[in-house]
C-alpha positions as a Markdown table, in Angstrom:
| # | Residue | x | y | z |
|---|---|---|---|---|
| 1 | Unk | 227.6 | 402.7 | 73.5 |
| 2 | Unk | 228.7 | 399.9 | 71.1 |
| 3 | Unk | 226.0 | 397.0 | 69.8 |
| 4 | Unk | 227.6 | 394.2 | 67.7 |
| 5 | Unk | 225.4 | 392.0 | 65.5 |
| 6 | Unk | 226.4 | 388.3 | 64.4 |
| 7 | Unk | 224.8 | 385.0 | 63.3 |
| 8 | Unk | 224.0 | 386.1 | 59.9 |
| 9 | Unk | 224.6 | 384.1 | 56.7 |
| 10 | Unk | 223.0 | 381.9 | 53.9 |
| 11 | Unk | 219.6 | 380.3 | 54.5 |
| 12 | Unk | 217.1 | 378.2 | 52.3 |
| 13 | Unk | 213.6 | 379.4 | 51.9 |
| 14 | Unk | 211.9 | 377.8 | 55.0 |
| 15 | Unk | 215.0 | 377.9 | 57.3 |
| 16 | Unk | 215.7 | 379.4 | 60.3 |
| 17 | Unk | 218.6 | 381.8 | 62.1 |
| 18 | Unk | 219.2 | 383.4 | 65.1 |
| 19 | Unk | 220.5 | 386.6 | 65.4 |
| 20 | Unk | 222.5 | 388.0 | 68.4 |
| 21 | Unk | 222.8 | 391.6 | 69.3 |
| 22 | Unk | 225.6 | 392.1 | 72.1 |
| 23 | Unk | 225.6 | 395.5 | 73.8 |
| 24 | Unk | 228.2 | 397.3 | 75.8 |
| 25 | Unk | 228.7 | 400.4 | 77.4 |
| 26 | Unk | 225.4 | 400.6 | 79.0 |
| 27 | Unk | 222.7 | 398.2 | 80.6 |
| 28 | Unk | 220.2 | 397.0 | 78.2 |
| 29 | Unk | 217.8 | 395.8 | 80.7 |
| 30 | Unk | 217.1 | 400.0 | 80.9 |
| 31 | Unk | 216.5 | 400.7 | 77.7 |
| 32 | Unk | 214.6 | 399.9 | 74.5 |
| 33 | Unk | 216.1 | 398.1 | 72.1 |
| 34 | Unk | 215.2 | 397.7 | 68.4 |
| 35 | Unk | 215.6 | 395.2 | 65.5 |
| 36 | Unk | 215.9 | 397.2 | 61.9 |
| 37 | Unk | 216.8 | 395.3 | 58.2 |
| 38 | Unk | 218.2 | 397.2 | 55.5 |
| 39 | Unk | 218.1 | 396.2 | 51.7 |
| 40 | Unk | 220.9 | 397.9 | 49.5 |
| 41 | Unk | 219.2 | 401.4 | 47.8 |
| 42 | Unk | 216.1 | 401.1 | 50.2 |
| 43 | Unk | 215.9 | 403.1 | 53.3 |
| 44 | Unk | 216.2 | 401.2 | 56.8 |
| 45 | Unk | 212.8 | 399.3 | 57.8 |
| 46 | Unk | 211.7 | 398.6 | 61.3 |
| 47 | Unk | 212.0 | 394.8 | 62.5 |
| 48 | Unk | 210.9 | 394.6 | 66.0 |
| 49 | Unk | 211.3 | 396.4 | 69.1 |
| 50 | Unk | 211.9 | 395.1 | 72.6 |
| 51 | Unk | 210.5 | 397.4 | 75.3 |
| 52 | Unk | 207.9 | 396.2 | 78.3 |
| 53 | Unk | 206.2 | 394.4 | 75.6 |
| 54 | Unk | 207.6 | 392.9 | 72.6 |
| 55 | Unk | 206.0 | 394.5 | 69.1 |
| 56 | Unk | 206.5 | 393.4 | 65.1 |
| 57 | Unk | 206.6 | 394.6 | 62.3 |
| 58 | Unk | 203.6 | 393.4 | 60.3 |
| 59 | Unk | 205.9 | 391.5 | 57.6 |
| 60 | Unk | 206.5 | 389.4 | 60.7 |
| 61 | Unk | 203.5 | 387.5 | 60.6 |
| 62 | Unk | 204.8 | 385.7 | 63.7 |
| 63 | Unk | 207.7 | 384.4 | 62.2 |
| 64 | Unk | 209.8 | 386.1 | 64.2 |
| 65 | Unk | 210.6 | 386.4 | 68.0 |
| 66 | Unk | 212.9 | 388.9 | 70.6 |
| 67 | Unk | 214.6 | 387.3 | 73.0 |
| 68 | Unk | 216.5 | 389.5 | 75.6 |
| 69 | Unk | 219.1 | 387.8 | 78.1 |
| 70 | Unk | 219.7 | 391.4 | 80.1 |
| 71 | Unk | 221.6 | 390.1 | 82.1 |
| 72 | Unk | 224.3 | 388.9 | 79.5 |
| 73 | Unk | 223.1 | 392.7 | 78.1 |
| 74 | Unk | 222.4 | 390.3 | 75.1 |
| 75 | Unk | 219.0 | 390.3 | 72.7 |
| 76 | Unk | 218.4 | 387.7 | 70.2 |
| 77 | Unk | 216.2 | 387.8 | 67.0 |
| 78 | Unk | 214.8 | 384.3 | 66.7 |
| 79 | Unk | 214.0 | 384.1 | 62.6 |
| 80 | Unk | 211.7 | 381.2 | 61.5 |
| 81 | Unk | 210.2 | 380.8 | 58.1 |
| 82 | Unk | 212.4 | 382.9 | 55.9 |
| 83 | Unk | 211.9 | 384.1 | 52.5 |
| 84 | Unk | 213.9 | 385.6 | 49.8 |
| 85 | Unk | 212.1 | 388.9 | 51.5 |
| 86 | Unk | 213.7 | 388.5 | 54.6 |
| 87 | Unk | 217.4 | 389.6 | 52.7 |
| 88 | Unk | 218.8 | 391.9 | 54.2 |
| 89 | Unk | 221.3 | 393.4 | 56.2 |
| 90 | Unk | 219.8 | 393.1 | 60.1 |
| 91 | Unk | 221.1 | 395.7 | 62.9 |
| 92 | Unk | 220.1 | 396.1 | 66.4 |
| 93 | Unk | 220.0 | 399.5 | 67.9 |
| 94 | Unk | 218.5 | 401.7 | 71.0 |
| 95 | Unk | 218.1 | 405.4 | 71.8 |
| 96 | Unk | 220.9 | 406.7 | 74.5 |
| 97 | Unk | 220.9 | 409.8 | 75.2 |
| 98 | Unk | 218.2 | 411.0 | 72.9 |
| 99 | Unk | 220.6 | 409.8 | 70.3 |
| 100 | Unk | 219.9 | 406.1 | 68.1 |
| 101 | Unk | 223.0 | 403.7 | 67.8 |
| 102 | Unk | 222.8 | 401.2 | 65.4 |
| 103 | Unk | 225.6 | 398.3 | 65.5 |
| 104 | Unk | 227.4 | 397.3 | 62.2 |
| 105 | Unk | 224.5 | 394.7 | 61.0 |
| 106 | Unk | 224.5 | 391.0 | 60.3 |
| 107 | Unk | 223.9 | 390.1 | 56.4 |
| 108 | Unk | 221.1 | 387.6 | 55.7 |
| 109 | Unk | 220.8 | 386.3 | 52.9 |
| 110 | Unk | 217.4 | 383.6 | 51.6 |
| 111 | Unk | 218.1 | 382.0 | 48.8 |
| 112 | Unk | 217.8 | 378.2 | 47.2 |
């Protein structure tokens, strides 16, 4: 199981990115799959997760949205109306196997 995030980088307050999550190694259109954001000294916090239904963390405030291309095995984090909050190191993961993977993460940084 491999997941590899990308599309991370510098972003004014009010600006937008999209993140892509690429799986491998087993079919993401059976499994659910999770967004997660990680600030330096703080513990990992919940994003989103992608399952039957998509659900968001509360931060969210619908300013973010899952997209998942299974057949590409691909999921995208669509990120509008980002704050110097939203900095953070974003990874993707899923549960295989009763075990979590979690890819390297993308670093997004909000700033003027």
């Amino acid at each position: 199981v491999q997941l590899v995030e990308s599309g991370g980088g510098l972003v004014q307050p009010g600006g937008s990115l999209r993140l892509s999550c690429a799986a491998s190694g087993f079919k993401t259109v059976e499994y659910i799959l999770r967004w997660a954001r990680q600030v330096p000294g703080k513990a990992l916090e919940w994003v989103a997760t992608s399952d039957s239904a998509n659900t968001y963390a509360a931060f969210v405030k619908g300013r973010f949205i899952i997209f998942r291309d299974d057949h590409n095995n691909m999921m995208y984090l669509y990120m509008n109306n980002l704050t110097p909050e939203d900095t953070a190191v974003y990874y993707c993961g899923t549960t295989y196997n009763h075990e979590d993977f979690w890819g390297q993460g993308t670093r997004v940084t909000v700033s003027s």
